[in-house]
SERO-4910 file (N, C-alpha, C, O; in steps of 0.05 Angstrom, whole numbers):
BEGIN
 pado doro    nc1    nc2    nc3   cac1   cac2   cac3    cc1    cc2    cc3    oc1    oc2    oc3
  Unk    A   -890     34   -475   -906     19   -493   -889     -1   -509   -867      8   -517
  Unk    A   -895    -24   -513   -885    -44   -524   -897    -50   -547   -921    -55   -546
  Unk    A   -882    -53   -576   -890    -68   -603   -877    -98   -601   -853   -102   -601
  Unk    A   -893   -116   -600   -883   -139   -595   -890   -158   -632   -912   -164   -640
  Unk    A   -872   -160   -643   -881   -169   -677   -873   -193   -683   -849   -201   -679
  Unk    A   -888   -204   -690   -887   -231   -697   -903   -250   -670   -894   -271   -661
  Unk    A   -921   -238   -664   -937   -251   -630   -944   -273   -630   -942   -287   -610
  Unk    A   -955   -281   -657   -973   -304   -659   -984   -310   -629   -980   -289   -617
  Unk    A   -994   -326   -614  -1016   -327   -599  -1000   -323   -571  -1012   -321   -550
  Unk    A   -970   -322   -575   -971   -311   -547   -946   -287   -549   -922   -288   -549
  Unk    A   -967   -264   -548   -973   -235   -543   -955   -227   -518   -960   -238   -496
  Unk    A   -929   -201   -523   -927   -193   -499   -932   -158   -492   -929   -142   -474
  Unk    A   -942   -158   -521   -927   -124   -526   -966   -109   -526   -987   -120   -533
  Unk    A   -963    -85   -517   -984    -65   -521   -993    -55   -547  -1008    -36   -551
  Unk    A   -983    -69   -561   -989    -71   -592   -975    -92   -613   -954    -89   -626
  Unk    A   -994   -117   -614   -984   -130   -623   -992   -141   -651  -1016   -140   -657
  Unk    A   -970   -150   -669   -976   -157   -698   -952   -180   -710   -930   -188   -703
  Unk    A   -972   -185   -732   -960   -209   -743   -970   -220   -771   -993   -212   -775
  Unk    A   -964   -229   -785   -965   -235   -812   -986   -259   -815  -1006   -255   -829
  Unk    A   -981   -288   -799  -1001   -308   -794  -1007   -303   -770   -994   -293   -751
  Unk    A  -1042   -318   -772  -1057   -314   -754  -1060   -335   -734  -1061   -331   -710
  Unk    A  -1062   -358   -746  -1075   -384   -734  -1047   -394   -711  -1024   -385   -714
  Unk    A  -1055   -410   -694  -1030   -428   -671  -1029   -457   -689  -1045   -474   -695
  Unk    A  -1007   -453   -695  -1000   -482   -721   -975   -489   -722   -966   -505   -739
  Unk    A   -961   -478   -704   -935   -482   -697   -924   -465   -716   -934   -443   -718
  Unk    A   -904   -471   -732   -891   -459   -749   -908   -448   -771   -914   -465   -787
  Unk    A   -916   -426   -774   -932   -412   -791   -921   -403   -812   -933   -390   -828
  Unk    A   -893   -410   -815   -883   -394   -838   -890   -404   -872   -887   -390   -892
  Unk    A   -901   -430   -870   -916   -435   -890   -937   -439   -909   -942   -450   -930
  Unk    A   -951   -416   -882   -984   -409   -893   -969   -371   -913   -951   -354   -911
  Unk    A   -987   -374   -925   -999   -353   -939  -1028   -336   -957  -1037   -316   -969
  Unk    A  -1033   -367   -944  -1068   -352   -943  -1076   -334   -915  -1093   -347   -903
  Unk    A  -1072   -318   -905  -1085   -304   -885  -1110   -284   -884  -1108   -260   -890
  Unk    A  -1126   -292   -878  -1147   -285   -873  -1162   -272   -850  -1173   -284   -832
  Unk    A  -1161   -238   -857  -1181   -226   -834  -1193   -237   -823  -1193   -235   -799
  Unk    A  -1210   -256   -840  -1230   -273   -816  -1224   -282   -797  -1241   -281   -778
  Unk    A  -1199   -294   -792  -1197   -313   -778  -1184   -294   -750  -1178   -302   -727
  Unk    A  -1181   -274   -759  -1167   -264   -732  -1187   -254   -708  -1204   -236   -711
  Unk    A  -1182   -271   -680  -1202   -263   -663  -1190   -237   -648  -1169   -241   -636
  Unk    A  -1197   -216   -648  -1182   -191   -637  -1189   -189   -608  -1179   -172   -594
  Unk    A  -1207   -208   -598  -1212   -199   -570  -1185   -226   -555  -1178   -228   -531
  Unk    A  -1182   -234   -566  -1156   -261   -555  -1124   -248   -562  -1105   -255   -549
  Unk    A  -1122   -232   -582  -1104   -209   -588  -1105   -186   -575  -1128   -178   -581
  Unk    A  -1094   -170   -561  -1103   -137   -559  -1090   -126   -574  -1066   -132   -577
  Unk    A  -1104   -101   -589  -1086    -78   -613  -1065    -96   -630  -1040    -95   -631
  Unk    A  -1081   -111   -642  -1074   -129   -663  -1064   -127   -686  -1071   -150   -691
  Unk    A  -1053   -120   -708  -1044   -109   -733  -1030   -132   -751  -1009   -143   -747
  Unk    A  -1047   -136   -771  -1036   -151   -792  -1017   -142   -809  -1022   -127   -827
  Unk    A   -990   -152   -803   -986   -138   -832   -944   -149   -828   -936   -164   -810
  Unk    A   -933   -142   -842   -905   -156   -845   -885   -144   -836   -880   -121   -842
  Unk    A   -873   -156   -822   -849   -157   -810   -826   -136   -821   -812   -122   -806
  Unk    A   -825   -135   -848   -801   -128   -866   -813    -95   -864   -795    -78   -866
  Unk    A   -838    -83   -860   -851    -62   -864   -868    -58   -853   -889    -53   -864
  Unk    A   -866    -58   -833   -882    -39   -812   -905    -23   -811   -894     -4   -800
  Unk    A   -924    -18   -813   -948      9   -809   -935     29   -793   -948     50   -790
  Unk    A   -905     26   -780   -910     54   -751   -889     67   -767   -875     59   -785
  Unk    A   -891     89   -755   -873    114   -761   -843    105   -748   -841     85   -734
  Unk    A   -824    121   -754   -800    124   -739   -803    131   -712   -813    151   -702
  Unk    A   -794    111   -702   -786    116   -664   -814    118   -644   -819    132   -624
  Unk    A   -837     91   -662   -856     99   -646   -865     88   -622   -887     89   -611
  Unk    A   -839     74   -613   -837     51   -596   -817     48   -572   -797     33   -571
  Unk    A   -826     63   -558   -800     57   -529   -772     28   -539   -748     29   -545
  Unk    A   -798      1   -534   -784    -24   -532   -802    -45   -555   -825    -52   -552
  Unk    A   -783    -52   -580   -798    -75   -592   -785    -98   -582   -763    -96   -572
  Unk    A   -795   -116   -585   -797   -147   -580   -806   -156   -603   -827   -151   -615
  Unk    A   -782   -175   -610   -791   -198   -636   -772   -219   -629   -747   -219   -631
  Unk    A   -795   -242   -617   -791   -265   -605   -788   -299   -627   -803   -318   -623
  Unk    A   -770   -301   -645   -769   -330   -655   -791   -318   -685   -814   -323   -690
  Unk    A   -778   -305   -697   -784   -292   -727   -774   -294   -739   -783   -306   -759
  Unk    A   -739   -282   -737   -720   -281   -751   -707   -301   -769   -694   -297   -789
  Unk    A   -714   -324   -754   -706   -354   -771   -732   -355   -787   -736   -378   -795
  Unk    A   -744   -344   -792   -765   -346   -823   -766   -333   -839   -777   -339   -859
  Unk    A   -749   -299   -836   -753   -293   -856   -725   -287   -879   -702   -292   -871
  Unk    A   -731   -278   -902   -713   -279   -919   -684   -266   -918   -662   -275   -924
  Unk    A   -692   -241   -907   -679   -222   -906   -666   -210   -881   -663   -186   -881
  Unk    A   -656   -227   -853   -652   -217   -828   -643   -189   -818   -647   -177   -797
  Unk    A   -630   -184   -837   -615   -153   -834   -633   -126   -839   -629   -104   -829
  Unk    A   -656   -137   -859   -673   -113   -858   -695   -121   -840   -711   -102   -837
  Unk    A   -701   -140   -828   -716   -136   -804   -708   -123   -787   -718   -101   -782
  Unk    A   -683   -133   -773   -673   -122   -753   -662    -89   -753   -654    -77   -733
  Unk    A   -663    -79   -781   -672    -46   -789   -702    -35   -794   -708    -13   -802
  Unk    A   -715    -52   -789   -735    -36   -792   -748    -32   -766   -761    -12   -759
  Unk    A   -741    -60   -748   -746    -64   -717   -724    -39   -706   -730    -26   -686
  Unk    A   -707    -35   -715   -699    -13   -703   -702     12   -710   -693     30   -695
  Unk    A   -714     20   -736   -735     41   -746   -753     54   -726   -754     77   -718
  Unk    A   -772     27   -719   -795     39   -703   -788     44   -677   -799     62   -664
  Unk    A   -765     27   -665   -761     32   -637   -748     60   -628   -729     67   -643
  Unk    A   -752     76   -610   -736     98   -591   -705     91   -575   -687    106   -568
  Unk    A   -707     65   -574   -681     64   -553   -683     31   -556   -662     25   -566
  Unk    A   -695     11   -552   -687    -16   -538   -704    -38   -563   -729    -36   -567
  Unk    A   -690    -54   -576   -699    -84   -594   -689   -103   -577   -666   -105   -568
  Unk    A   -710   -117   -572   -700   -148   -562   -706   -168   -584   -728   -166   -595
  Unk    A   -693   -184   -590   -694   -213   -608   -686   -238   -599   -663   -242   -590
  Unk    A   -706   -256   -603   -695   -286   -589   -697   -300   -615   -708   -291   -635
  Unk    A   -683   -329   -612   -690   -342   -641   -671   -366   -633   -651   -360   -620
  Unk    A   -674   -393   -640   -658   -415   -644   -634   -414   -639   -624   -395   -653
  Unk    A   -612   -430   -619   -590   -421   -625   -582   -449   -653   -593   -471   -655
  Unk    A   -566   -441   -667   -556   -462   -697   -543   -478   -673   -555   -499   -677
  Unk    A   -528   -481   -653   -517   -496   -640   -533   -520   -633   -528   -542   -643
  Unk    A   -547   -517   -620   -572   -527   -607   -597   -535   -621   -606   -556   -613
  Unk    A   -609   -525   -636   -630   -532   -651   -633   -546   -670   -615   -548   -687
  Unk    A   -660   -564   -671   -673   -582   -689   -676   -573   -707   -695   -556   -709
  Unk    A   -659   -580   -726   -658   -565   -760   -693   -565   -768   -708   -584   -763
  Unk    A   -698   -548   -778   -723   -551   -788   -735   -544   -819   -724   -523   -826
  Unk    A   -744   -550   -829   -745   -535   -855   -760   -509   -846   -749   -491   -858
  Unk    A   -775   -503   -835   -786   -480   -836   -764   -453   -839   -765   -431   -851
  Unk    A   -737   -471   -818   -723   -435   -809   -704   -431   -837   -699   -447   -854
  Unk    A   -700   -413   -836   -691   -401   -872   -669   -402   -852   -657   -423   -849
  Unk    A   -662   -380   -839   -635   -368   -827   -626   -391   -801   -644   -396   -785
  Unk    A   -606   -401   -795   -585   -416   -767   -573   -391   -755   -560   -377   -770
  Unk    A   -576   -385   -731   -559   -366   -720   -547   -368   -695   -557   -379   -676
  Unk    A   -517   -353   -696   -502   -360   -673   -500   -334   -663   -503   -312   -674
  Unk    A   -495   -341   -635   -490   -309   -621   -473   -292   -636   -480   -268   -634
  Unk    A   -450   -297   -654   -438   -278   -669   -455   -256   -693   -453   -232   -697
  Unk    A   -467   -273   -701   -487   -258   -719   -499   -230   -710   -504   -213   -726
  Unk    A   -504   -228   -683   -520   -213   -673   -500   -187   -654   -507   -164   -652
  Unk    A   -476   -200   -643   -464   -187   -643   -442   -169   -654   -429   -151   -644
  Unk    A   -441   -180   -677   -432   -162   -716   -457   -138   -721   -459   -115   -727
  Unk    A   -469   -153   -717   -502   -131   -725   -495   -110   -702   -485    -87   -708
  Unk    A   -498   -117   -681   -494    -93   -664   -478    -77   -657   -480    -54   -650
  Unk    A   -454    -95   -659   -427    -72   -657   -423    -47   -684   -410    -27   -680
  Unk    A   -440    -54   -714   -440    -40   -726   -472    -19   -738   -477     -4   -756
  Unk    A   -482    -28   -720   -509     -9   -717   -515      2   -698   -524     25   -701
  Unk    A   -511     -9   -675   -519     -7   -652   -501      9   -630   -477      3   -629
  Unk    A   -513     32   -609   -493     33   -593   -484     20   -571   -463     27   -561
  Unk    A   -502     -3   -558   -493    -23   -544   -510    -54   -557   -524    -57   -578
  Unk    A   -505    -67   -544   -515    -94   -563   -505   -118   -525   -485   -117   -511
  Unk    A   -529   -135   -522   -519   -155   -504   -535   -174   -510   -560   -173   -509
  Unk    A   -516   -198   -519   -524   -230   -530   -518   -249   -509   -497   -251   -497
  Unk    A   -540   -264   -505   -531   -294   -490   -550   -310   -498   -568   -305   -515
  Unk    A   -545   -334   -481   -560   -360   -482   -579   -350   -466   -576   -332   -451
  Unk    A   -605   -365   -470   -629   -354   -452   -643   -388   -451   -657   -392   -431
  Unk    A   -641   -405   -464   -657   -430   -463   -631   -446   -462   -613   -434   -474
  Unk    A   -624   -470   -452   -610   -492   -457   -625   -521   -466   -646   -524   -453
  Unk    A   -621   -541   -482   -632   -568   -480   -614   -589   -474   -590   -583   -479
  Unk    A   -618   -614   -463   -609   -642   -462   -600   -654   -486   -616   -659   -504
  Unk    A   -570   -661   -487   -567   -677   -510   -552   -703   -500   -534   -699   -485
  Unk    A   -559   -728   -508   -574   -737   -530   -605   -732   -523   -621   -728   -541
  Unk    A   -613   -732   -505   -643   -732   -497   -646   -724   -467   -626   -720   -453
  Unk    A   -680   -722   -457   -677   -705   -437   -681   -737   -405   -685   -735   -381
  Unk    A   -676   -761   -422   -679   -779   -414   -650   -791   -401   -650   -805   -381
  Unk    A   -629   -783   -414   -592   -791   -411   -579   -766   -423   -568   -770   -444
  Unk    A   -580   -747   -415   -565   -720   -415   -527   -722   -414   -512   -717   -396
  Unk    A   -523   -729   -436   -493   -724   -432   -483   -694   -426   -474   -688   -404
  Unk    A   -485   -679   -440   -486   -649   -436   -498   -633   -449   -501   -640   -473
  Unk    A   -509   -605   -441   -531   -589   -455   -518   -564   -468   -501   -548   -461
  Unk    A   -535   -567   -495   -525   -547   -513   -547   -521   -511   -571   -523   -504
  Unk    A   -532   -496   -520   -552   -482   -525   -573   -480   -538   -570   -486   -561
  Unk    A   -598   -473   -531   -624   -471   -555   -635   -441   -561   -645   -438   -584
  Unk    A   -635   -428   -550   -642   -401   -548   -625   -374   -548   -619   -363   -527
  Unk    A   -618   -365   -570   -601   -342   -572   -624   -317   -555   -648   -323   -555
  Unk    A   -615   -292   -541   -626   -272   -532   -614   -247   -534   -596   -242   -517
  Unk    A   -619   -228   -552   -593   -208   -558   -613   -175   -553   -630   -168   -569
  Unk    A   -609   -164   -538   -618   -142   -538   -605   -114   -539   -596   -102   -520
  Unk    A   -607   -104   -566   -604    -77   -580   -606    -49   -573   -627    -38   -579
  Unk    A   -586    -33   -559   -596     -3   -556   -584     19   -581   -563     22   -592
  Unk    A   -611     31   -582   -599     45   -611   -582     65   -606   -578     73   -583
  Unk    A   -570     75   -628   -548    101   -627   -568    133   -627   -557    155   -627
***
């Protein structure tokens, strides 16, 4: 079974949840959310609720997935403990690489593959980071050479 958190509209996990509801691109600057608006039959096993704190018990989760979260919220280090709270064995996390990415105001946190592999070498009993997306720079029109865009670091617990 998979907890996939932070899904917004595209869902991979057998239980999925998230803080905003609506497809608005970067959601991190709504905070009106509203039950209403959530269609649960376009969601399956849907759960409102925050990232930093969880509804599940300890270890109730084979494998979580939290896909492009981490650059919004305040606190990266207690996500990535509480994502590994609920999990049994395996966290995956993807998110912007700072190398590569279009600064945005939305993302609170820039992160480089180091970040993730500090986290893991000291939480974690294995930890494997790479590039998973590349982009075109200057453009995808005259590509001098491509930088990373996509950090991919996946967590096995102790």
């Amino acid at each position: 079974m998979i907890l996939d958190v932070g899904c917004g509209t595209n869902y991979v996990g057998d239980v999925n949840c998230d803080l905003y509801v609506d497809d608005i691109g970067h959601r991190s600057g709504r905070r009106d959310v509203s039950v209403d608006r959530i269609n649960v039959k376009a969601v399956p096993n849907f759960v409102l609720c925050d990232a930093l704190h969880l509804p599940f018990k300890d270890a109730s989760f084979p494998k979580v997935v939290c896909r492009h979260l981490i650059e919004h919220v305040s606190k990266p280090e207690s996500l990535m403990f509480e994502l590994l709270r609920v999990s049994q064995l395996v966290v995956e996390v993807a998110c912007p690489n700072a190398l590569g990415e279009h600064r945005s105001d939305f993302h609170m946190n820039h992160f480089r593959s180091r970040w993730f592999w500090n986290f893991g070498k000291r939480y974690c009993n294995y930890v494997f980071v790479y590039t998973s997306q590349w982009r075109c720079f200057p453009s995808d029109l005259f590509c001098l050479f491509r930088l990373p865009s996509e950090i991919s670091a996946r967590f096995v617990k102790r």
